[in-house]
NULUM-638285 format. One line per 10 residues: their letters; for each residue x, y, z of C-alpha. Coordinates in steps of 0.02 Angstrom, whole numbers, plus 50000, padded with zeros to 5 digits. Example, Ala and Ser with C-alpha at 12.3 -4.5 7.8 and 13.67 -1.06 7.14 Angstrom:
BEGIN
as> 50615/49775/50390 ~ 50684/49947/50357
***
This chain:
BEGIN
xxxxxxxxxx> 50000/50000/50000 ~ 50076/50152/49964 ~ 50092/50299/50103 ~ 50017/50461/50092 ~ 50175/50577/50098 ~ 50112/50755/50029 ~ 50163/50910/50127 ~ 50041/50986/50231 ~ 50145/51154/50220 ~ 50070/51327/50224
xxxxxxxxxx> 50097/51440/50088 ~ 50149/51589/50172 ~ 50217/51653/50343 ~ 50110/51700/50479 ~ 50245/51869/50499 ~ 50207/51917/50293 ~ 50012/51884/50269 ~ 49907/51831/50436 ~ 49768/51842/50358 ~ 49818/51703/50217
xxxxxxxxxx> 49881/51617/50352 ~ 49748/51619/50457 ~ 49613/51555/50314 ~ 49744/51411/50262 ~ 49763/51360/50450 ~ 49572/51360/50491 ~ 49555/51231/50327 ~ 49728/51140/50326 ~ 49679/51087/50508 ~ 49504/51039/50482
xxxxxxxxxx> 49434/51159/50603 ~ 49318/51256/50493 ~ 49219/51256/50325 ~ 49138/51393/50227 ~ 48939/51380/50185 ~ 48846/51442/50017 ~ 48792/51599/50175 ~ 48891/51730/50198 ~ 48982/51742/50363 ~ 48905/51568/50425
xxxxxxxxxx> 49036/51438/50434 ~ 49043/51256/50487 ~ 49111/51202/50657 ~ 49203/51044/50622 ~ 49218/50913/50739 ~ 49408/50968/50785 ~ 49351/51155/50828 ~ 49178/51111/50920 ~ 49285/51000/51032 ~ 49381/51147/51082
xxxxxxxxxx> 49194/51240/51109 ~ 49157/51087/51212 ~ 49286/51116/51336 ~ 49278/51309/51330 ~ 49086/51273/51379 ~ 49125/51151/51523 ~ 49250/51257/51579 ~ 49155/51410/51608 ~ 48984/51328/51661 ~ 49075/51246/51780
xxxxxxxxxx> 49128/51409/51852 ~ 48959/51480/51828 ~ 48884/51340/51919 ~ 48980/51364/52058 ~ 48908/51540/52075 ~ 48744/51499/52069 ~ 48695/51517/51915 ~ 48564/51395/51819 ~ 48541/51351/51631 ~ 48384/51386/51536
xxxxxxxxxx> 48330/51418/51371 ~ 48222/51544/51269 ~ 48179/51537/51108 ~ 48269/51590/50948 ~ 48144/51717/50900 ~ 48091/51881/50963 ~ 47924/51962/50921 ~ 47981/52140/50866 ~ 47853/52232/50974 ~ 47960/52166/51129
xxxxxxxxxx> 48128/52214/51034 ~ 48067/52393/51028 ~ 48021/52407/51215 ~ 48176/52466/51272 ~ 48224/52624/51155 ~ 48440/52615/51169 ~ 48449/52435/51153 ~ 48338/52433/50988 ~ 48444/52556/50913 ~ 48605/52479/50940
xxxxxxxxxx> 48543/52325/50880 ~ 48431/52362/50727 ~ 48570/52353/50589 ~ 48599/52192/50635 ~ 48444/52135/50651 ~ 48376/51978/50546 ~ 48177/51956/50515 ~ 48063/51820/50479 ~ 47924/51899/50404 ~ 47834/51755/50333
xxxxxxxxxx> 47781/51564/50355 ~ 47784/51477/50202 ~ 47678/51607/50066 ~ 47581/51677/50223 ~ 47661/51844/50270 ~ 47671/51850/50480 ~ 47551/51984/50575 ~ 47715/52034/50673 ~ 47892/52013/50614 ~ 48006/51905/50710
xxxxxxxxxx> 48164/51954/50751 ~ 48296/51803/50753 ~ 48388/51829/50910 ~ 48537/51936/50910 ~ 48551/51928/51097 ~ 48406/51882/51199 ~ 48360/52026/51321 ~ 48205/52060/51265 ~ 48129/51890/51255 ~ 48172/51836/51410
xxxxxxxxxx> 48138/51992/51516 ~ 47969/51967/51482 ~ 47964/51823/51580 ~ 48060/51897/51717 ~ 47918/52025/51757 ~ 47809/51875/51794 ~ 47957/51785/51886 ~ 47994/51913/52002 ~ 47880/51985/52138 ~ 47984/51971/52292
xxxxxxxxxx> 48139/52001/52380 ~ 48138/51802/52415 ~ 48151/51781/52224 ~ 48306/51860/52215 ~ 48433/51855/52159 ~ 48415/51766/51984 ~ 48544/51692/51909 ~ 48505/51628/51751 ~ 48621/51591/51585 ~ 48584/51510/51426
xxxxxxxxxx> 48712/51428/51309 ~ 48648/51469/51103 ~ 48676/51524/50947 ~ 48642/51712/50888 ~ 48655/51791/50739 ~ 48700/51982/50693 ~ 48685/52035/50505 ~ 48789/52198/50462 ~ 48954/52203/50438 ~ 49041/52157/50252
xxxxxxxxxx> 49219/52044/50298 ~ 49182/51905/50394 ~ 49334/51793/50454 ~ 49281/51622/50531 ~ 49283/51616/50729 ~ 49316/51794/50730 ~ 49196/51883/50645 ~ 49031/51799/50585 ~ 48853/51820/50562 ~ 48796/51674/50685
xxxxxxxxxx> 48898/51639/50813 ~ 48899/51541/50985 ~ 48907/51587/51163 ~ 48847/51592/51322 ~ 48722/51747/51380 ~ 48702/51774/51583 ~ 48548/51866/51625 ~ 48551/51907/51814 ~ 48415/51995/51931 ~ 48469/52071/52099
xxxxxxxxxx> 48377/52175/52233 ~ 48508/52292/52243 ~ 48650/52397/52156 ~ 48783/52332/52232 ~ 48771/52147/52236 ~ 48715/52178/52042 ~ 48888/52280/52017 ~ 49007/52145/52136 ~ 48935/52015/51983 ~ 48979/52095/51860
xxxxxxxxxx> 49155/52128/51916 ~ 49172/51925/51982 ~ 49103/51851/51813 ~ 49232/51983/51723 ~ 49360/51896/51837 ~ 49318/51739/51787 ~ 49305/51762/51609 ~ 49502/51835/51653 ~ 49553/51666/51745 ~ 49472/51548/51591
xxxxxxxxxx> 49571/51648/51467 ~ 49741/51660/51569 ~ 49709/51446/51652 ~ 49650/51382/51472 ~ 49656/51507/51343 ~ 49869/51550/51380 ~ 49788/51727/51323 ~ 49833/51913/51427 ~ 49719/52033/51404 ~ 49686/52212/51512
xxxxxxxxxx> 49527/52237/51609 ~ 49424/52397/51572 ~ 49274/52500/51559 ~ 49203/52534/51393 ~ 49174/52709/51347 ~ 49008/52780/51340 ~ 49023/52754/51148 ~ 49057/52598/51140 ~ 48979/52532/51292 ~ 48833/52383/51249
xxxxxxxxxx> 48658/52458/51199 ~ 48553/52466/51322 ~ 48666/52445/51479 ~ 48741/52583/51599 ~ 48899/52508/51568 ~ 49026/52389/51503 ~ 49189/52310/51560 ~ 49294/52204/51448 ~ 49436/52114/51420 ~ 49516/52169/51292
xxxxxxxxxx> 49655/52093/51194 ~ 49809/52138/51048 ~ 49856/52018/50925 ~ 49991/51985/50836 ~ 49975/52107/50655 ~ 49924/52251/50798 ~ 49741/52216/50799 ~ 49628/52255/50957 ~ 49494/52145/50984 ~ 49373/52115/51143
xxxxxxxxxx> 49358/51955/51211 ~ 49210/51917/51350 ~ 49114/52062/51448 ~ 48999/52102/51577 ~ 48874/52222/51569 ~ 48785/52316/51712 ~ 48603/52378/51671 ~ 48549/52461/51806 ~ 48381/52468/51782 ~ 48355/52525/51617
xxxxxxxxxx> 48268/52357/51566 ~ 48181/52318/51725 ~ 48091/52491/51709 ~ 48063/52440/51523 ~ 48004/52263/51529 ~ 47912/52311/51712 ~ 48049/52181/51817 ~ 47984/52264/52002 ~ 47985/52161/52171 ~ 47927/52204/52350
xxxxxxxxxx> 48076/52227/52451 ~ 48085/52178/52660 ~ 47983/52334/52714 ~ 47817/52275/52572 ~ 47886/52428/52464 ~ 47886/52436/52262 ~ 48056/52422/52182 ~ 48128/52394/52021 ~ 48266/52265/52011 ~ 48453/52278/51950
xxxxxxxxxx> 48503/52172/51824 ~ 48681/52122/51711 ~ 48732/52045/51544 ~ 48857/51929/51508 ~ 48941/51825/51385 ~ 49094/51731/51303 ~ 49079/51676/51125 ~ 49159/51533/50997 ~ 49263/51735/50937 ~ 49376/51684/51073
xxxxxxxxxx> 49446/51516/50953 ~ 49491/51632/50831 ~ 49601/51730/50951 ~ 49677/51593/51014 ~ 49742/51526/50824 ~ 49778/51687/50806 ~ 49888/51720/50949 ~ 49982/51548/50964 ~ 49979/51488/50794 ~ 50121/51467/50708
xxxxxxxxxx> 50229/51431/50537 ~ 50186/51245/50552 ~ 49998/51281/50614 ~ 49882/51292/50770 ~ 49990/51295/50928 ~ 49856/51230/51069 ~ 49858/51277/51236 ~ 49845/51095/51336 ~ 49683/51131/51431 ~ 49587/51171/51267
xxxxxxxxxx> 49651/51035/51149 ~ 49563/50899/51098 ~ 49736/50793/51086 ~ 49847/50814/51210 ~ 49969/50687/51182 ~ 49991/50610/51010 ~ 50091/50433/50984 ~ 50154/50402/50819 ~ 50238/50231/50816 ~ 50378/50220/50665
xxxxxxxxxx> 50318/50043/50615 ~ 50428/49921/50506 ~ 50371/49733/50462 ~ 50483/49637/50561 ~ 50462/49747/50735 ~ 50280/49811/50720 ~ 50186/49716/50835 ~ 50329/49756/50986 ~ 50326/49950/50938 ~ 50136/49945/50940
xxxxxxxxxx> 50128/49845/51131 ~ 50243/49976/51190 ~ 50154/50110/51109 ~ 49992/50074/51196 ~ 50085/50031/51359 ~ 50127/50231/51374 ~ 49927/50268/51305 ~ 49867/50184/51458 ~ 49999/50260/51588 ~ 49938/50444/51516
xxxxxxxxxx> 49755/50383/51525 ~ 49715/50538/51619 ~ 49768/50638/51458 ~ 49668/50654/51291 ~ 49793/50540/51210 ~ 49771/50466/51029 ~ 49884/50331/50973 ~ 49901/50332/50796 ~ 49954/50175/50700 ~ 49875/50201/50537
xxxxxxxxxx> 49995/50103/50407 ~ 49922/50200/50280 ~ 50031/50376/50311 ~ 50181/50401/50330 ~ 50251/50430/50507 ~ 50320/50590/50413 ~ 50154/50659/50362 ~ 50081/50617/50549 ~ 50215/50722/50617 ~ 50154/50874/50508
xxxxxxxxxx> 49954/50834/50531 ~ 49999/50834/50729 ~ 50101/50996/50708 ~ 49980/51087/50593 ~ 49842/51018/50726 ~ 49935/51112/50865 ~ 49923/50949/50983 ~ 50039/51009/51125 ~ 50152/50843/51144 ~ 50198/50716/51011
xxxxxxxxxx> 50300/50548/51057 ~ 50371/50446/50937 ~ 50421/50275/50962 ~ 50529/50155/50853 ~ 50611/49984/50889 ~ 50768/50066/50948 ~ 50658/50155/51055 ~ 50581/50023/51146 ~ 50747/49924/51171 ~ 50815/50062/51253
xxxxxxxxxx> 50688/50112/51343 ~ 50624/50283/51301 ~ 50533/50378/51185 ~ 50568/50548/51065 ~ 50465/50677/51155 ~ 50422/50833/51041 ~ 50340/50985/51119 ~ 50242/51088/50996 ~ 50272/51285/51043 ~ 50456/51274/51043
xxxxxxxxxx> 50480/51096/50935 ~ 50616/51066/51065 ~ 50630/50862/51057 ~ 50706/50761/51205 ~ 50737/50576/51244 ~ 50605/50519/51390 ~ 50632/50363/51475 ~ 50467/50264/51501 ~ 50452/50258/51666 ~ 50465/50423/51699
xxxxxxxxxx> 50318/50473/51549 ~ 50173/50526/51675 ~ 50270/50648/51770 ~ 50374/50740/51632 ~ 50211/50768/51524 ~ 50153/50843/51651 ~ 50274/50956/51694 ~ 50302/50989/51497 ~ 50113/51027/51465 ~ 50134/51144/51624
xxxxxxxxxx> 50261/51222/51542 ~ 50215/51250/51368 ~ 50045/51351/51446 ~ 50161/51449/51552 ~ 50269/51484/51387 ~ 50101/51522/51281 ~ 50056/51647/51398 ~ 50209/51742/51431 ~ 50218/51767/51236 ~ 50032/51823/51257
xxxxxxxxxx> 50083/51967/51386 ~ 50246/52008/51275 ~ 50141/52033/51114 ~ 50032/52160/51202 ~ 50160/52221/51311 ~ 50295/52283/51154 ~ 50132/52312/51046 ~ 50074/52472/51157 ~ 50111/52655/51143 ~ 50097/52790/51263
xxxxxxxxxx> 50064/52938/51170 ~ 50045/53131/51213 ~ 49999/53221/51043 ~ 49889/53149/50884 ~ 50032/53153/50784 ~ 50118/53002/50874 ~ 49960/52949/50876 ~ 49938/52906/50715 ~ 50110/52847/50683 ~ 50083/52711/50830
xxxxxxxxxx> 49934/52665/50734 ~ 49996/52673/50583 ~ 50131/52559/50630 ~ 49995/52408/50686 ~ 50011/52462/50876 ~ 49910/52516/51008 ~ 49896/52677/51084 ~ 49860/52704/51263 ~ 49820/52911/51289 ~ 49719/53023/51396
xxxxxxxxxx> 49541/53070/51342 ~ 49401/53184/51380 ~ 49272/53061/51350 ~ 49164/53146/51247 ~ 49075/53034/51092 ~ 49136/53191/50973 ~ 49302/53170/51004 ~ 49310/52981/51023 ~ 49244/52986/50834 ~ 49344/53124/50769
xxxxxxxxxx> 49484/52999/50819 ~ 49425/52856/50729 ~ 49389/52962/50570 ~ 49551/53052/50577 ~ 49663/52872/50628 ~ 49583/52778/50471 ~ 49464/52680/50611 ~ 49560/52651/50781 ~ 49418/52668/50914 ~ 49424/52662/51102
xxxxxxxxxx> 49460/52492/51196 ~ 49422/52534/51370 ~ 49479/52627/51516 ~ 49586/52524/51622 ~ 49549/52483/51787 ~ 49660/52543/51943 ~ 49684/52699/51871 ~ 49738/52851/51995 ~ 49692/53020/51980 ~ 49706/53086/51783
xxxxxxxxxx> 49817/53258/51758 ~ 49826/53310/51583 ~ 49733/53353/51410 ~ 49630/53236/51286 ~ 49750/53195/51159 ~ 49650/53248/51021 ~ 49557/53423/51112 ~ 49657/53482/51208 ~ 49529/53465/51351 ~ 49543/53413/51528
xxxxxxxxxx> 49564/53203/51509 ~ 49450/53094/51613 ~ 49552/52968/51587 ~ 49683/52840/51509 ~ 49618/52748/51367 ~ 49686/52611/51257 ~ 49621/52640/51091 ~ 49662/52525/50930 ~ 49584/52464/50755 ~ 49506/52311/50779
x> 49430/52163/50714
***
């Protein structure tokens, strides 16, 4: 039978054309497919396992903090879209409608959800009468889908997309607002513990803050080619949709109040970032906790010692048991072109194993983010994975933090401004605030908008970079995806 020996190589390097890169990764690795509609791709089996684990991950968490699952439905009578004037507003452009069943035109258009406030808040007014039924704590795992915008790139910008969506009722300000800042925490820990991704916690500007809430915080992230882009957020409401939707409870003293409530959410964008950030030359690099192989074991099989490489070879599978191990001894490749499927995969730890292997009693060990290969001896296998998939999250994520680190620039006047910008970096400056300004910026920059406002900061001195104006604040501001 002959082997299968063709190159899996990419045509360009990540450093001269990400964006070819990225597109010949996504296909080359089988995580993604394009359909016949725009900005709608398919989630192959490799990629949804990596949603699988992102969703465990974080429900777990959510669990733990007493939140329950539930699930509304996908569409949204446009009467109830309407009810709450900024959120319709921000949303309307991307707004998809049903407007008929079959040839029969619908009495009301239906709105297929772009995020699911409205729908399910009208439930909540029913749910919630007392202080005993609060707090809520309810999240739903689904699919959304928002229309307008004309590049889509798979995982990182498309028309339907994945996620989860909190939606959380509380009797007070302040337990709403100490929410918002733990889920934004633990959105931070899932992306530093699993993702190997630094990003900077902030408040959104009033511009750019989601429709409909008092305010957002982000994380908010640089790639490599000097992109911004937001990963998950938490939103507080106040009670701009409680007064809308009519969310009121009696509070301990029999007294009419309307509820706080916050938004949340982490969506399949976040895979995207990830190849992004990590991939490589050669591929995907993986961070361990989020592959769907961790350890890959490539025999090298000849005639005469196959059946003593393959005993050995499934020896070590069972002694990492506790790892998502695949031993592959498919006769019909090349242990060449394994070595590149693994590599373009970004599967964190390959071992390869031949007859002179197994008589001396170790194995080649190849770690994919530095392609560093050692000799291992057998019996010590469990512990040095271990300590090698340890290390190559810790290495992921320091190269995270340098990327955004080396890719920001303090500036003081527009003109370095929009050289730092210019030059694919980000620019961290003071700024009034003001929505004028903010898009004067982005017209005069060729698009860089506002990030957020970084926590911890002290007391602002200084002018707006752009007016000249008292500053409120620091801001980091970059284009972005």
């Amino acid at each position: 039978m002959a082997k299968e020996t063709q190159s899996m190589a990419l045509s360009v390097k990540k450093a001269d054309d990400i964006s070819t890169w990225y597109t010949e990764v996504i296909q080359k690795a089988n995580m993604a497919d394009y359909t016949d509609v725009s900005g709608c791709i398919v989630f192959k089996p490799y990629s949804y396992a990596i949603w699988e684990k992102i969703v465990k991950t974080v429900d777990d968490r959510l669990k733990a903090m007493g939140v329950k699952n539930v699930y509304f439905p996908l569409f949204i009578p446009e009467r109830l879209l309407q009810k709450e004037e900024a959120h319709v507003e921000g949303f309307s452009p991307e707004v998809a409608w049903v407007t008929h069943a079959g040839d029969t035109k619908l009495d009301e258009r239906l709105a297929i959800r772009p995020t699911s406030e409205t729908i399910m808040y009208e439930n909540y007014k029913n749910w919630v009468r007392s202080w005993r039924d609060l707090p809520m704590k309810l999240n739903q795992w689904n699919n959304v889908v928002r229309w307008e915008f004309k590049h889509p790139v798979p995982f990182l910008r498309t028309r339907e997309f994945l996620w989860n969506e909190g939606h959380t009722v509380f009797a007070t300000k302040a337990e709403a607002e100490k929410e918002c800042n733990d889920i934004l925490n633990m959105y931070d820990a899932v992306l530093r513990d699993h993702f190997a991704l630094y990003g900077v916690k902030g408040k959104k500007t009033e511009k750019e803050k989601f429709a409909g809430a008092e305010y957002t915080m982000s994380i908010e992230l640089l790639l490599p080619n000097g992109r911004a882009i937001q990963g998950p957020d938490a939103h507080h409401d106040g009670q701009n949709f409680a007064k809308a939707f009519g969310i009121k409870f009696l509070d301990k003293n029999e007294k009419e109040q309307y509820a706080w409530q916050n938004t949340w959410a982490i969506t399949t964008r976040m895979i995207g970032v990830m190849i992004m950030m990590h991939g490589d030359d050669k591929g995907l690099v993986l961070p361990p906790k989020l592959a769907p192989i961790t350890v890959a074991i490539v025999p090298i099989i000849f005639k005469d010692s196959k059946e003593k490489v393959i005993k050995k070879a499934r020896e070590i599978k069972e002694k990492l048991k506790d790892y998502a191990v695949e031993l592959d001894d498919r006769e019909e490749y090349s242990a060449g072109w394994k070595f590149n499927e693994y590599e373009m995969k970004g599967v964190p730890i390959r071992i390869e194993i031949g007859p002179k292997d197994v008589a001396a009693g170790h194995v080649v060990m190849v770690r994919r983010d530095t392609m560093k290969k050692e000799f291992v001896k057998v019996k010590d296998i469990v512990p040095k994975i271990k300590k090698t998939l340890e290390s190559i999250h810790d290495n992921l994520y320091k190269k995270s933090k340098k990327i955004f680190e080396e890719g920001v620039v303090e500036v003081k006047s527009m003109a370095e401004f929009k050289k730092a910008i210019d030059s694919k970096k980000m620019v961290k400056a003071l700024f009034c605030g003001k929505k004028e300004c903010e898009d004067l910026i982005k017209d005069e920059t060729g698009g860089a908008s506002s990030r957020n406002i970084p926590f911890g900061q002290k007391l602002v001195t200084g002018k707006c970079v752009h007016c000249g104006k008292q500053a409120r604040y620091s801001v980091y501001f970059g284009k972005g995806y």
